[in-house]
C-alpha positions as CSV (number, residue, x, y, z in Angstrom):
1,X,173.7,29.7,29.4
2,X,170.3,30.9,29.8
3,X,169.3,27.0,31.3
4,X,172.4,28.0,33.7
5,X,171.0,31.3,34.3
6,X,167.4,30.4,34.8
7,X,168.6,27.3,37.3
8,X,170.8,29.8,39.7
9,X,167.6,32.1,39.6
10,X,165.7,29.2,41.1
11,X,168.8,27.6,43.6
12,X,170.8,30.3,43.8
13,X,172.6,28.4,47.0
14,X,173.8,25.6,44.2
15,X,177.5,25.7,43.7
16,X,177.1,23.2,40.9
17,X,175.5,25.9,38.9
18,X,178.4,28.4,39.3
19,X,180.7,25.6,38.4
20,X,179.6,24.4,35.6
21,X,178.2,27.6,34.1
22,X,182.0,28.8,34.2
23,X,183.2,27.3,31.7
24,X,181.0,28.3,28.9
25,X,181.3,32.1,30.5
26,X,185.1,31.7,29.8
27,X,184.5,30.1,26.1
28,X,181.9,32.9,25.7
29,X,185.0,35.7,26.5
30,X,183.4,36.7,29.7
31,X,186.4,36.5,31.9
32,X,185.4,38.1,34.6
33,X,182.4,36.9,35.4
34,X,183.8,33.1,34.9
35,X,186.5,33.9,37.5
36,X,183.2,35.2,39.6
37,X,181.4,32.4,39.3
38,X,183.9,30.2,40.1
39,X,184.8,31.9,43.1
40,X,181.4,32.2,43.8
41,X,181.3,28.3,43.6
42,X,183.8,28.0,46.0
43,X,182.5,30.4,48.6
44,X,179.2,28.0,48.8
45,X,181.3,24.6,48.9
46,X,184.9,25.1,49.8
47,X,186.1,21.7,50.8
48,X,184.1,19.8,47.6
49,X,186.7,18.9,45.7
50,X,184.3,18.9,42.8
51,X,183.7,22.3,42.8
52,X,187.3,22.8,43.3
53,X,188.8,20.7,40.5
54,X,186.7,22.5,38.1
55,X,187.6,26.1,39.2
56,X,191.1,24.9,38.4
57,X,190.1,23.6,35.0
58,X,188.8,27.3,34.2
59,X,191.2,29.3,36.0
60,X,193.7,26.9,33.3
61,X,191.8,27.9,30.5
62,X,192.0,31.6,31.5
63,X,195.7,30.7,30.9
64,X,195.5,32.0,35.2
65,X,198.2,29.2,35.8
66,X,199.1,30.0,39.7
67,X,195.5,30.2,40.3
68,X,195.0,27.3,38.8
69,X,197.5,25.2,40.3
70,X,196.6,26.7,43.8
71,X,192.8,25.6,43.6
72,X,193.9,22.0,42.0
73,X,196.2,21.8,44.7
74,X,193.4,22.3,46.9
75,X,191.0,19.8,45.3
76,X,193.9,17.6,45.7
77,X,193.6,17.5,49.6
78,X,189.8,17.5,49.5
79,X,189.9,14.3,48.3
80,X,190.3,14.4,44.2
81,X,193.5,12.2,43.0
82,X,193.2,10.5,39.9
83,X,196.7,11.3,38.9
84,X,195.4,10.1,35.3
85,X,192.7,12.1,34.5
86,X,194.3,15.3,35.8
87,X,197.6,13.7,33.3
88,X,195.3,13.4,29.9
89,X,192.7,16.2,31.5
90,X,192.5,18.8,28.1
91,X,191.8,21.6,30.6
92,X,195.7,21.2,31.7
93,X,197.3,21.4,28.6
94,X,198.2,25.1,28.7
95,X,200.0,23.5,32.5
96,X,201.9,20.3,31.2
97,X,205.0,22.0,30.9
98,X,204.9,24.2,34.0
99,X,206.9,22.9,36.7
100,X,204.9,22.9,39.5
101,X,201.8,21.0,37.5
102,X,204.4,17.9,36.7
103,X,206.0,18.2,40.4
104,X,201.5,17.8,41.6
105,X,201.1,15.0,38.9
106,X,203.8,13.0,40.2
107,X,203.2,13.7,44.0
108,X,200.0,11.6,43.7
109,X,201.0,8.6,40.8
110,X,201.4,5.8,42.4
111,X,204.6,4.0,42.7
């Protein structure tokens, strides 16, 4: 975290940071300020489905499943549809189950 820390410092502009610094936050229990930085992340790059995909990953590990569907929804449409990865993806696995997670995965499997 402090690498994270020390880059936003530097490029605080760089929604990559927020992304991927996240994570850890959430791993680390700070669950608020994981959400915050992945909001914070999406403020700076809203249509990068990057940026996006990975605030669903967190927001799925913060067990924040309507969230999480809502912002992989939304990489979805900006352009991220490997039906695969997001199948296998270990952030999901609290969603596999959920209804509207299997209804997305199949939307964008090819036939």
């Amino acid at each position: 975290m402090d690498l994270i820390n020390k880059y936003l410092e530097i490029n605080p502009n760089e929604a990559r940071g927020y992304s991927l610094g996240a994570s850890p936050l959430a791993r680390l229990g700070q669950r608020e300020l994981s959400k915050k930085w992945s909001e914070q992340a999406i403020a700076l790059a809203p249509n990068d489905p990057v940026i996006l995909y990975n605030a669903a990953c967190n927001l799925a590990q913060l067990g924040e499943h309507d969230s999480a569907l809502d912002r992989l929804e939304r990489s979805i449409a900006a352009g991220v549809a490997v039906s695969d990865w997001i199948k296998h993806d270990p952030d999901f696995e609290s969603l596999r189950d959920h209804p509207r997670f299997q209804a997305i995965v199949k939307r964008i499997t090819p036939s």
